[in-house]
N, C-alpha and C positions, 0 to 999 in steps of 0.2 A: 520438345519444349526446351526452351534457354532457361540458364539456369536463377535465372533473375524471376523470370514467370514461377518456376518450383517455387524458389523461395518467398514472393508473395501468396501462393496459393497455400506454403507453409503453415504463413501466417495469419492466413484468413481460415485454415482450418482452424489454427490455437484459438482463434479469436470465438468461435464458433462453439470450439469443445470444451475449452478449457484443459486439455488435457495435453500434456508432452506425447504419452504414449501414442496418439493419435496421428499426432505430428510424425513421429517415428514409422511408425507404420505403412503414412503413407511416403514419406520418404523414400524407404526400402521398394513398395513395390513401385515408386518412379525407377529404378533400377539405376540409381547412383551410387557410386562407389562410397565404404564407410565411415571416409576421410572426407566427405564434401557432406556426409550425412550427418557427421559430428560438427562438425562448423557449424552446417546451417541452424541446427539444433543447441549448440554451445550461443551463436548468436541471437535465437528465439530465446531462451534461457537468460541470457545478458539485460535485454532489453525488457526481461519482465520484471526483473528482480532490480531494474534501475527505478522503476515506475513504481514497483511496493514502496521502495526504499525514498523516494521523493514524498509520496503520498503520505508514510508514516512521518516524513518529517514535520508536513503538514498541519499533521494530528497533533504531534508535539509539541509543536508551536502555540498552535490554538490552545490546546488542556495549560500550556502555561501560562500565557497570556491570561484565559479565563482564573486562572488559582489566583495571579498576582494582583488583577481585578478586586479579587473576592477581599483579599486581605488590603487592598489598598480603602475600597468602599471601607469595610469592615474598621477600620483604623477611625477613618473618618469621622464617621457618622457615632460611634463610638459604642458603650454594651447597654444601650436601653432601647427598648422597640423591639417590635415581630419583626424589623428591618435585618436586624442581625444576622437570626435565624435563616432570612431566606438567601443572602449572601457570604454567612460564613458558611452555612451548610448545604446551601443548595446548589451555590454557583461552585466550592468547591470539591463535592461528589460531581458535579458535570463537570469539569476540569480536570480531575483526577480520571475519571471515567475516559474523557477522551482520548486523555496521555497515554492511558493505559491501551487504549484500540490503536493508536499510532506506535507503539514500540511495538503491539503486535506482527503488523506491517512494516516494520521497519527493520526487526530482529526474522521477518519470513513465517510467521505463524500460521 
């Protein structure tokens, strides 16, 4: 096998398992030396941790966007009505909430 085929088939296992060790694994028993098995592995590694790290930004964005929403309506509309409640409180516990699922992703959780 070339080594361009390993390293898709790499990563169709990660894709597969979810799992580095797996990858590893079967790495090793392709019978590649330790130095092209760390690469290919440091670069599955790279490109996963690119795509958390984008995705988390995502999140962040969104939960702020939503919070700055909440208090922008909220400002507006001003403190009388059930309106309040469901934009001071609801839009920002979803916005907080999501912030919070994107810095998990972002920070590797």
């Amino acid at each position: 096998m070339e080594l361009t085929d390993i390293s898709q088939r790499a990563y169709d296992i990660y894709r597969k398992e979810r799992r580095f060790e797996a990858v590893q694994e079967f790495l090793e028993s392709a019978g590649l030396p330790s130095d092209t098995t760390q690469s290919i592995l440091s670069e599955l590694k790279r490109t996963h941790y690119a795509r958390q790290r984008r995705l988390g930004m995502g999140f962040l964005t969104t939960g702020a966007i939503l919070c700055m929403t909440s208090m922008g309506i909220t400002m507006s509309v001003g403190h009388e009505g059930t309106y309040v409640i469901y934009t001071l409180y609801g839009m920002t516990i979803t916005g907080a909430l999501i912030a919070f699922l994107g810095m998990g992703y972002f920070l590797g959780f």
